[in-house]
N, CA, C and O atoms as a MOPAC input file, in Angstrom:
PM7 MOZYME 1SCF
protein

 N     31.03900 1    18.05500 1   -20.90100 1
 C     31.33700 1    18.48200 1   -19.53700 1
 C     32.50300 1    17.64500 1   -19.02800 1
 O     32.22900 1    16.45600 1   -18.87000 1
 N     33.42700 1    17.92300 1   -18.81300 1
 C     34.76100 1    17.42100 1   -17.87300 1
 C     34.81200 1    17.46500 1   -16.95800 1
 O     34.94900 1    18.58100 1   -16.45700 1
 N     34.72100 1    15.95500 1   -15.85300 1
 C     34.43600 1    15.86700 1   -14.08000 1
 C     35.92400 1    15.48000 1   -14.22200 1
 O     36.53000 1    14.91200 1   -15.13100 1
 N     36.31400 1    15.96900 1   -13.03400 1
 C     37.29900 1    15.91400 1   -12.57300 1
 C     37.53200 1    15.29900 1   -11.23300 1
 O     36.54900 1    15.47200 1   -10.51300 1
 N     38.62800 1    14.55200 1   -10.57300 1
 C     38.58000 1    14.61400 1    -8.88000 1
 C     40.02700 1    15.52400 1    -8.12900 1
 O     40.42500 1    15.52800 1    -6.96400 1
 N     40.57600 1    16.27500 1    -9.42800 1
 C     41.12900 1    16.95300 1    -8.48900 1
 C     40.63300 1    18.55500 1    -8.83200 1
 O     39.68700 1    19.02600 1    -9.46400 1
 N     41.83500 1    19.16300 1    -8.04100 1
 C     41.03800 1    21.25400 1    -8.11900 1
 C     41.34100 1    21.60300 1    -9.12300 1
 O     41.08300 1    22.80200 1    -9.23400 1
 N     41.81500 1    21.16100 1   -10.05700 1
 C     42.31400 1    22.15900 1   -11.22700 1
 C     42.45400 1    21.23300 1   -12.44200 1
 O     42.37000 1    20.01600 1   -12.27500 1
 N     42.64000 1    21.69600 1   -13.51400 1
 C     42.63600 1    20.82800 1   -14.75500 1
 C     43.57700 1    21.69100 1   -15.40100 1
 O     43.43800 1    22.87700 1   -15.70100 1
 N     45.06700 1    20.52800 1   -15.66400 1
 C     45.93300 1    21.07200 1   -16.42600 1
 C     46.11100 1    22.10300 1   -17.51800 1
 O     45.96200 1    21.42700 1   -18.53600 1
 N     46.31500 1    23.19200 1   -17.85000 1
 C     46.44400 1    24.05900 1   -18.69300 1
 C     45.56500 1    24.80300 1   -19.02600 1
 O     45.41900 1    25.27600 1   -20.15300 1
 N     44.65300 1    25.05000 1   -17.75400 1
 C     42.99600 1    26.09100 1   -17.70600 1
 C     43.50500 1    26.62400 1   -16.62000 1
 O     44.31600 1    26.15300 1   -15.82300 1
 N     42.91700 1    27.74400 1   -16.64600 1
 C     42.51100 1    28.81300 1   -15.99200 1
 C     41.23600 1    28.75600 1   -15.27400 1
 O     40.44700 1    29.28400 1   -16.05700 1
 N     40.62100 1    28.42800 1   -14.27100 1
 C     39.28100 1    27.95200 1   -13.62200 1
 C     38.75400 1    29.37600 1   -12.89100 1
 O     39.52400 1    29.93500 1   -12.11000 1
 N     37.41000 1    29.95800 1   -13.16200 1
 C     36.66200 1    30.77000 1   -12.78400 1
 C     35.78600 1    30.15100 1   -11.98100 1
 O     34.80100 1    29.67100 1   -12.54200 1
 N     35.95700 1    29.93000 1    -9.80300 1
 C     34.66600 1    28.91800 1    -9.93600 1
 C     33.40700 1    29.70400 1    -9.38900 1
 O     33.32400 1    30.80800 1    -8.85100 1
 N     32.50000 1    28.79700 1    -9.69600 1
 C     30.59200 1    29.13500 1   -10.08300 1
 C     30.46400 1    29.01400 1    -8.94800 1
 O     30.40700 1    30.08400 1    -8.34100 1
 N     30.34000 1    27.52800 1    -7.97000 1
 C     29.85900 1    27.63300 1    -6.99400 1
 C     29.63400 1    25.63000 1    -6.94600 1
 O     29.99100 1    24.69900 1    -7.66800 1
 N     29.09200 1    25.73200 1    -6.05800 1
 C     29.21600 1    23.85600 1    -5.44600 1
 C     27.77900 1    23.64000 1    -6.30300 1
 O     26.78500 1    24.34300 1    -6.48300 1
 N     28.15600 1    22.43100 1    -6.69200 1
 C     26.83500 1    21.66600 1    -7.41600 1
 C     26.89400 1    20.45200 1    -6.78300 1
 O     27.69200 1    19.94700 1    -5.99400 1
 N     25.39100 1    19.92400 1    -7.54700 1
 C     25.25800 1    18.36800 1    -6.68300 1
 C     24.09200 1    17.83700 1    -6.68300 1
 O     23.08800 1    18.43900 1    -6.30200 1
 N     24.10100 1    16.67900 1    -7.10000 1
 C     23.22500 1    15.95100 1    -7.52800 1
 C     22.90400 1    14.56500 1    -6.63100 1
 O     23.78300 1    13.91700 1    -6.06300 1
 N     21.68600 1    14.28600 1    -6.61700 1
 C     21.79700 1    12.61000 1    -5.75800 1
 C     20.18200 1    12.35800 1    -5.89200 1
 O     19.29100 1    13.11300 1    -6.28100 1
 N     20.14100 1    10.81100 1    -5.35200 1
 C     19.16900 1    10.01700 1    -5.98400 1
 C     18.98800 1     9.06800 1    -4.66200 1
 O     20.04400 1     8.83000 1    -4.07600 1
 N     18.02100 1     8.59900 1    -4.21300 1
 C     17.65500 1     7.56900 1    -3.39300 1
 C     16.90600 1     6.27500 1    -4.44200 1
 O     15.86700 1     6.31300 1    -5.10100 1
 N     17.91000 1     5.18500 1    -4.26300 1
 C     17.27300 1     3.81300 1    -4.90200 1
 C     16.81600 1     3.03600 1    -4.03400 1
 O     17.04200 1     3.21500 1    -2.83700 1
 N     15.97800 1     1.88100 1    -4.56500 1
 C     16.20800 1     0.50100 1    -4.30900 1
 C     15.72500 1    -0.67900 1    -4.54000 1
 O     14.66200 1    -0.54700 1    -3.93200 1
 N     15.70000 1    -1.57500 1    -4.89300 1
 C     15.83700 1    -2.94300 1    -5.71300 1
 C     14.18800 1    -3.37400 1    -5.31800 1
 O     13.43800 1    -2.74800 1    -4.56900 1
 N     13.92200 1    -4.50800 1    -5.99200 1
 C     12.32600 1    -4.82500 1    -5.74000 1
 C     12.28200 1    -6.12800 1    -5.09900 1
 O     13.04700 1    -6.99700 1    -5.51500 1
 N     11.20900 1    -6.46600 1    -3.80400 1
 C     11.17400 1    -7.49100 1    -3.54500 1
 C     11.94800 1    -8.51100 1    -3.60100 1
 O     12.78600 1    -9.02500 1    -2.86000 1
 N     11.15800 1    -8.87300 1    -5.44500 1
 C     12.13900 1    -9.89500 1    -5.72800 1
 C     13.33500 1   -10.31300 1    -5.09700 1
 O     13.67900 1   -11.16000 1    -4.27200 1
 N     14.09700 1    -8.97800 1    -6.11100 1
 C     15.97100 1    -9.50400 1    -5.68300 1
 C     16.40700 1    -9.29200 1    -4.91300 1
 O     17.60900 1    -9.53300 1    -4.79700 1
 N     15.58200 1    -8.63200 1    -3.79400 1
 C     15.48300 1    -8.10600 1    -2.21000 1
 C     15.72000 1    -9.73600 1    -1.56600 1
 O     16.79900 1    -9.86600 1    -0.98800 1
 N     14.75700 1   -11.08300 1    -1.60900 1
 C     14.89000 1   -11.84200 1    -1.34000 1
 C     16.37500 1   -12.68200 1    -1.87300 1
 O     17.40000 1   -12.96600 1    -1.25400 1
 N     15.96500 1   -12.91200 1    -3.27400 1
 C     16.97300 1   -14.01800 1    -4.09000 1
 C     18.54300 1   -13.16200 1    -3.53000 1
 O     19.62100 1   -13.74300 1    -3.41100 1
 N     18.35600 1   -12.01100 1    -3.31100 1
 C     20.24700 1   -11.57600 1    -2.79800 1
 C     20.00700 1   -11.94000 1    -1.31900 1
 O     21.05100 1   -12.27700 1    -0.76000 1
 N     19.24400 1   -11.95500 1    -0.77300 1
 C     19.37700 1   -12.26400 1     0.85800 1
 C     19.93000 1   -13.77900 1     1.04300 1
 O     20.56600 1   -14.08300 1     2.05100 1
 N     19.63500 1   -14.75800 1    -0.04100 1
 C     20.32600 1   -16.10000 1     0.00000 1
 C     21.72500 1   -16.33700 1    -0.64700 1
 O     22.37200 1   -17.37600 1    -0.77700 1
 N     22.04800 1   -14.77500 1    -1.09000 1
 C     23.83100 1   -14.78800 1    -1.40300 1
 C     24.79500 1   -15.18500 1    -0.20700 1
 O     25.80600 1   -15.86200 1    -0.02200 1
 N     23.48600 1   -13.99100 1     0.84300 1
 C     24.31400 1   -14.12300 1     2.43000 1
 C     24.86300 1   -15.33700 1     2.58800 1
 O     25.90900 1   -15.68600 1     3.13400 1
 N     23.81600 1   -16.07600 1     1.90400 1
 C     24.19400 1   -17.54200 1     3.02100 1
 C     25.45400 1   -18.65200 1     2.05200 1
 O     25.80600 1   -19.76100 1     2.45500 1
 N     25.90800 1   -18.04800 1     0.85600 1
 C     26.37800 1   -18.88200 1     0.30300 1
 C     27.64700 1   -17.84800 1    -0.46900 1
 O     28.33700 1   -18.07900 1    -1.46200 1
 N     27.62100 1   -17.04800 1     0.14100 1
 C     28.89500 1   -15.68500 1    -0.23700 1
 C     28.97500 1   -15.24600 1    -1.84100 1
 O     28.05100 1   -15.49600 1    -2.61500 1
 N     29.74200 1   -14.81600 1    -2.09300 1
 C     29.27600 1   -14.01800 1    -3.61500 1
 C     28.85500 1   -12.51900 1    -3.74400 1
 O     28.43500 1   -11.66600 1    -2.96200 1
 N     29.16700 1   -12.57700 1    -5.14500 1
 C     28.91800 1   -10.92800 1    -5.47300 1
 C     27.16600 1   -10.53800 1    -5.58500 1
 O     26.29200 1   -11.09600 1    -6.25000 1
 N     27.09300 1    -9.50000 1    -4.76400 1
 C     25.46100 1    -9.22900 1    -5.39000 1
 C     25.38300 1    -8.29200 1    -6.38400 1
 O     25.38300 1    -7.06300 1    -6.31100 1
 N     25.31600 1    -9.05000 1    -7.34700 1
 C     24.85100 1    -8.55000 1    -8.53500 1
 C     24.24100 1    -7.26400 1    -9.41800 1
 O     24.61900 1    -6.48000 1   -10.28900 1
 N     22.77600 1    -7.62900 1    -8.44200 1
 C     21.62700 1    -6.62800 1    -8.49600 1
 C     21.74200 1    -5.64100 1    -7.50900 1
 O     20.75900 1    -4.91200 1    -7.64100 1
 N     22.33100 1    -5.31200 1    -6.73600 1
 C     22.47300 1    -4.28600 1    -5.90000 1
 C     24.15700 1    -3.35000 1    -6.58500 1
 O     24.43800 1    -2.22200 1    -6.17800 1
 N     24.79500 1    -3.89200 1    -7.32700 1
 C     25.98000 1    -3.23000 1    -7.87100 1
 C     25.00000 1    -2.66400 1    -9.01500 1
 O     25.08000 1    -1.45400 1    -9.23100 1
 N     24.10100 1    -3.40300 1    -9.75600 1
 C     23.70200 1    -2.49200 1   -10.76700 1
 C     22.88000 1    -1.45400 1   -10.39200 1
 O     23.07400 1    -0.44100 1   -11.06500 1
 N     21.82000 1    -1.33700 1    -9.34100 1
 C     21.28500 1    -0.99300 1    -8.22100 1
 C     22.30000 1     0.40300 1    -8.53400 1
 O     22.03400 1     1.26400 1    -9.37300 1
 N     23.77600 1     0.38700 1    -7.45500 1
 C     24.61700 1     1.56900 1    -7.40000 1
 C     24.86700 1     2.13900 1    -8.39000 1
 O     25.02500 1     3.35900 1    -8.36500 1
 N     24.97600 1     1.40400 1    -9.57100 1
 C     25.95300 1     2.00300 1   -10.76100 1
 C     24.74300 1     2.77400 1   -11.53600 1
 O     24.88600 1     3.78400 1   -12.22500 1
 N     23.57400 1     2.11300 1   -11.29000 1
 C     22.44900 1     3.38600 1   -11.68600 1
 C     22.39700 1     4.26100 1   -10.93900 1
 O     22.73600 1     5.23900 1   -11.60500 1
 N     22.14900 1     4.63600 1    -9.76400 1
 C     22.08600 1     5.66700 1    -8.81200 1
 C     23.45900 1     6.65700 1    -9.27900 1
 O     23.43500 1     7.86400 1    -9.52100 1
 N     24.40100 1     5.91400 1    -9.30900 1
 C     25.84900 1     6.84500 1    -9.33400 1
 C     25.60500 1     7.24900 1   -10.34400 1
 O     25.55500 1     8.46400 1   -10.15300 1
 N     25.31300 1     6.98600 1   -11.81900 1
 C     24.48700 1     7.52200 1   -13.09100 1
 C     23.54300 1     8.65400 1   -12.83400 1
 O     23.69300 1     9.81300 1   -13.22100 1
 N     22.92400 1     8.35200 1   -12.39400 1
 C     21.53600 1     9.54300 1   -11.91200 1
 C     22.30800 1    10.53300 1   -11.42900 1
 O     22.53300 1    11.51100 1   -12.14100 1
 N     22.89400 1    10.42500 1    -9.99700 1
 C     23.51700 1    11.56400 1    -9.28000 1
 C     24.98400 1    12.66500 1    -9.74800 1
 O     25.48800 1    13.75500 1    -9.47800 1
 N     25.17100 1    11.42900 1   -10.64200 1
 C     26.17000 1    12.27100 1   -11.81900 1
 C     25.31000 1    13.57200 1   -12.89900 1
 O     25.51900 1    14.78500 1   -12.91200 1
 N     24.46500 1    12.87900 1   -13.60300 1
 C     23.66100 1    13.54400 1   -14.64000 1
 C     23.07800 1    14.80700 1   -13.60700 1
 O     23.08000 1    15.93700 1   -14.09600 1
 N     22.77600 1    14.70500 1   -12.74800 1
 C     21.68000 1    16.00400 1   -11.77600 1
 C     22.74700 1    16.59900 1   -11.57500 1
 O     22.80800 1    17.82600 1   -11.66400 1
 N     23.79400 1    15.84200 1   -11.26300 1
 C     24.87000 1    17.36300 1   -10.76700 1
 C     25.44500 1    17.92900 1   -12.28900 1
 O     25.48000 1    19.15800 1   -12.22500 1
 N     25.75700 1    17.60100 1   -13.19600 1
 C     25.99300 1    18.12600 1   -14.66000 1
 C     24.91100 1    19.03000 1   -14.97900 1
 O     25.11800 1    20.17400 1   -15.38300 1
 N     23.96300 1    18.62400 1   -14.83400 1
 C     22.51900 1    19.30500 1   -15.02100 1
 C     22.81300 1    21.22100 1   -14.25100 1
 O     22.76000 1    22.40600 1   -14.57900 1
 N     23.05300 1    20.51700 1   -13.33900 1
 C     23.42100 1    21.84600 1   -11.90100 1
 C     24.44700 1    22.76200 1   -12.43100 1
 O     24.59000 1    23.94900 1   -12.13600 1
 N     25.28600 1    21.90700 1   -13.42200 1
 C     26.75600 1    23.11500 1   -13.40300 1
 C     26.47400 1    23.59500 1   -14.84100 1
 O     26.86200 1    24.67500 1   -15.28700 1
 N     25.46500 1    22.30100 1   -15.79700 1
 C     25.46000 1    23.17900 1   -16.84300 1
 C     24.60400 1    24.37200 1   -16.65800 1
 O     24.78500 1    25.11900 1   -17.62000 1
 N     23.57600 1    24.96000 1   -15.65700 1
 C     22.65300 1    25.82700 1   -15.70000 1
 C     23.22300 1    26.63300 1   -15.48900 1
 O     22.92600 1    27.71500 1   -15.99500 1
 N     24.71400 1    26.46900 1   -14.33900 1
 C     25.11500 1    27.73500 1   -14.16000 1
 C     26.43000 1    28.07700 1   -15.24700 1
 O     27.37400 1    28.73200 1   -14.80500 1
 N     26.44500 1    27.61600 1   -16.64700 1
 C     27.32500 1    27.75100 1   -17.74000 1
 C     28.34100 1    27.20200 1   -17.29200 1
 O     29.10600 1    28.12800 1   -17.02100 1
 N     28.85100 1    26.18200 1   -17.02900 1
 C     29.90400 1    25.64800 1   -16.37800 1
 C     30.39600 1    24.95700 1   -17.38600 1
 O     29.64400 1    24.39400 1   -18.18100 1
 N     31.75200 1    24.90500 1   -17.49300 1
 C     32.51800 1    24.50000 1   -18.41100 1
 C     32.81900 1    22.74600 1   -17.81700 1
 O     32.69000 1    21.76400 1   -18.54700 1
 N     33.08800 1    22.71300 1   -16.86400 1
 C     33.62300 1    21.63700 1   -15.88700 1
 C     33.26800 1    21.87700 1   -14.73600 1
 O     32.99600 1    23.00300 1   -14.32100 1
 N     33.22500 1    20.75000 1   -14.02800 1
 C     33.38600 1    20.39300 1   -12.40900 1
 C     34.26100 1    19.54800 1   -11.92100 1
 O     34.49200 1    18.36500 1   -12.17000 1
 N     34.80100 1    20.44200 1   -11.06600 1
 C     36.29200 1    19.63500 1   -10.46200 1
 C     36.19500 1    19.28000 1    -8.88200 1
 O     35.34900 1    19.75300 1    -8.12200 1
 N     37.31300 1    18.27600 1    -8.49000 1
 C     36.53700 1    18.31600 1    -7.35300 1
 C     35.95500 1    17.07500 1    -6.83400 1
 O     36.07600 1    16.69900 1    -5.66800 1
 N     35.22000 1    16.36500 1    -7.90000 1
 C     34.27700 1    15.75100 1    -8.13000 1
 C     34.30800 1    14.40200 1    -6.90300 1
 O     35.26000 1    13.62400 1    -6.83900 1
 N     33.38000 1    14.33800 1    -6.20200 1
 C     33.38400 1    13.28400 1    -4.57800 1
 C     31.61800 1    13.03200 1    -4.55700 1
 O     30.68800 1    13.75600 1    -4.91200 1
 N     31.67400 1    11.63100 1    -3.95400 1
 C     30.52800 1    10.27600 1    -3.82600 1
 C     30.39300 1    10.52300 1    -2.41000 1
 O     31.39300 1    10.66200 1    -1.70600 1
 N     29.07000 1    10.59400 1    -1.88700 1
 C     28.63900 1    10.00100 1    -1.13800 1
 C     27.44100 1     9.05500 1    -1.03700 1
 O     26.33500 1     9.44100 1    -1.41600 1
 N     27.65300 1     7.64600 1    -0.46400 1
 C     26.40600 1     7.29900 1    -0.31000 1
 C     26.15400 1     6.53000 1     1.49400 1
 O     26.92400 1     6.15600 1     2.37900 1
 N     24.88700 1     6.58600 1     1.35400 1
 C     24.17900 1     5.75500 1     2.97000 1
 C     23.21000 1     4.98700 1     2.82700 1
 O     22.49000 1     4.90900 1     1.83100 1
 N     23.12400 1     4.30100 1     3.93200 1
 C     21.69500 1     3.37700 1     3.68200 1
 C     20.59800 1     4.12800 1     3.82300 1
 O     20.79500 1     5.08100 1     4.57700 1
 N     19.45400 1     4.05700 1     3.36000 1
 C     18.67400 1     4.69000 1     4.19500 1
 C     18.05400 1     3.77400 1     4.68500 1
 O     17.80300 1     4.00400 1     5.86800 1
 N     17.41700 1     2.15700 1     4.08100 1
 C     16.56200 1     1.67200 1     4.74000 1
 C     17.28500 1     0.19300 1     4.15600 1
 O     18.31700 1     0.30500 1     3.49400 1
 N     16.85800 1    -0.84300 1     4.35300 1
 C     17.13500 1    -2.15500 1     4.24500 1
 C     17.27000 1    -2.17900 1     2.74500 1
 O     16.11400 1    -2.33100 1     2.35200 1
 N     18.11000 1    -2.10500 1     1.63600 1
 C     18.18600 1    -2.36300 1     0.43800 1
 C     17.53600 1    -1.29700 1    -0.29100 1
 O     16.98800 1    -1.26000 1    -1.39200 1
 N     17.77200 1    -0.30900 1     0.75300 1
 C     17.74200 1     1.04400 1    -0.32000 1
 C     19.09700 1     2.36100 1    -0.24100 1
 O     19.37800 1     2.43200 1     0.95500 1
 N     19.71100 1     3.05900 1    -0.78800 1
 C     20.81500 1     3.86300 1    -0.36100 1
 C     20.52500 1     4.97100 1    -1.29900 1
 O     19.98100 1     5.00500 1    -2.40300 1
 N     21.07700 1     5.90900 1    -0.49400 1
 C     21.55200 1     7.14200 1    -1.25900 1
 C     23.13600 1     7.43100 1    -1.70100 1
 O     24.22100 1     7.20300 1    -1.16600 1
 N     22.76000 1     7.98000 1    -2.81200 1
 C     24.19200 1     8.41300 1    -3.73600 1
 C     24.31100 1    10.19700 1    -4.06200 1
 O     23.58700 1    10.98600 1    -4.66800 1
 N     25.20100 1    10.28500 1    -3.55200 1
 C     24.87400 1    11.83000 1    -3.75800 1
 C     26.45200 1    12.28300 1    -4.02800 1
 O     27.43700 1    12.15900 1    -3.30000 1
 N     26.25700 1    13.07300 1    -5.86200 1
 C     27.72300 1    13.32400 1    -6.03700 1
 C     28.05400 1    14.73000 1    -6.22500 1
 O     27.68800 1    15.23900 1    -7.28400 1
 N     28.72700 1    15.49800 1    -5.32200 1
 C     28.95200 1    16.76200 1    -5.67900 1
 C     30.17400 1    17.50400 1    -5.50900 1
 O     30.96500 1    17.21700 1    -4.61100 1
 N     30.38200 1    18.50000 1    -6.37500 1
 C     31.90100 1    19.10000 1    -6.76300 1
 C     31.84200 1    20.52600 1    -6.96200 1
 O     30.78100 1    20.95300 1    -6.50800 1
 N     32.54700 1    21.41300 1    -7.45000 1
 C     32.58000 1    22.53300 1    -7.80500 1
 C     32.71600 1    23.00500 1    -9.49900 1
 O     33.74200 1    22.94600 1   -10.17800 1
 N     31.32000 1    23.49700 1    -9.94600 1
 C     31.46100 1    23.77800 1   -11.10800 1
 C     32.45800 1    25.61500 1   -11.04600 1
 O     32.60800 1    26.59400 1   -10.31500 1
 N     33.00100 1    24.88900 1   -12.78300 1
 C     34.13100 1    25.55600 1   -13.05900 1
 C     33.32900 1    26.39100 1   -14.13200 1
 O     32.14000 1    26.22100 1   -14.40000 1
 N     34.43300 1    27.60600 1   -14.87700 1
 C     34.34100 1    27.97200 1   -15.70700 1
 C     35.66400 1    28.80000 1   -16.45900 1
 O     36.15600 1    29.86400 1   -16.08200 1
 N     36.16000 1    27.78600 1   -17.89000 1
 C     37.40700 1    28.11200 1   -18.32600 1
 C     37.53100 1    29.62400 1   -18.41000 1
 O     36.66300 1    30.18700 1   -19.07700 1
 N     38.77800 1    30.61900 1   -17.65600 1
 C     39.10000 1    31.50600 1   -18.20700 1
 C     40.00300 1    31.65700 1   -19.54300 1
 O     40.86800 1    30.78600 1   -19.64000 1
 N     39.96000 1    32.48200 1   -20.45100 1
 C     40.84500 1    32.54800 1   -21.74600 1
 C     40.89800 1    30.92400 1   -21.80200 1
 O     41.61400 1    30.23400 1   -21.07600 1
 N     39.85800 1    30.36100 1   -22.96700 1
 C     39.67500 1    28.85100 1   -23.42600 1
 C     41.15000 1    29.10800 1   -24.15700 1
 O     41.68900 1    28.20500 1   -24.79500 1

């Protein structure tokens, strides 16, 4: 499957399917809920909350692929992130684009 972030993909012909989109609500445990709250106080990267995103952005990728492969989609172009907090060390990631489908491959 080929994500794209712009409308078109050089030297195709694009038939499009329709908007897909995928997303995921995370968030971290206790634990590193605490041990990152004492980053605050001493600055630094949090760690566990980037891996935290980079799984979620994983998840919400795969559900939306999932979405364009059902509808035979060759590609999704397009391709845009959103995320929000929802609650204290939890966020949503939600990624969605427009699945394609190559005319004359």
């Amino acid at each position: 499957m080929i994500l794209v972030n712009t409308d078109y993909i050089s030297g195709k012909e694009l038939e499009m399917l329709g908007l897909v989109r995928g997303s995921t609500i995370q968030t971290k445990n206790v634990g590193h809920d605490i041990t990152q709250s004492f980053k605050t106080l001493v600055g630094g990267e949090l760690k566990a909350y980037n891996e935290m995103m980079d799984s979620a952005r994983a998840l919400a990728n795969k559900r939306m692929i999932q979405q364009a492969e059902a509808l035979g989609a060759d590609a999704v172009v397009n391709v845009r992130y959103a995320t929000s907090a929802i609650m204290a060390g939890a966020a949503e990631v939600m990624a969605y684009g427009t699945a394609v489908k190559f005319v004359n491959n």
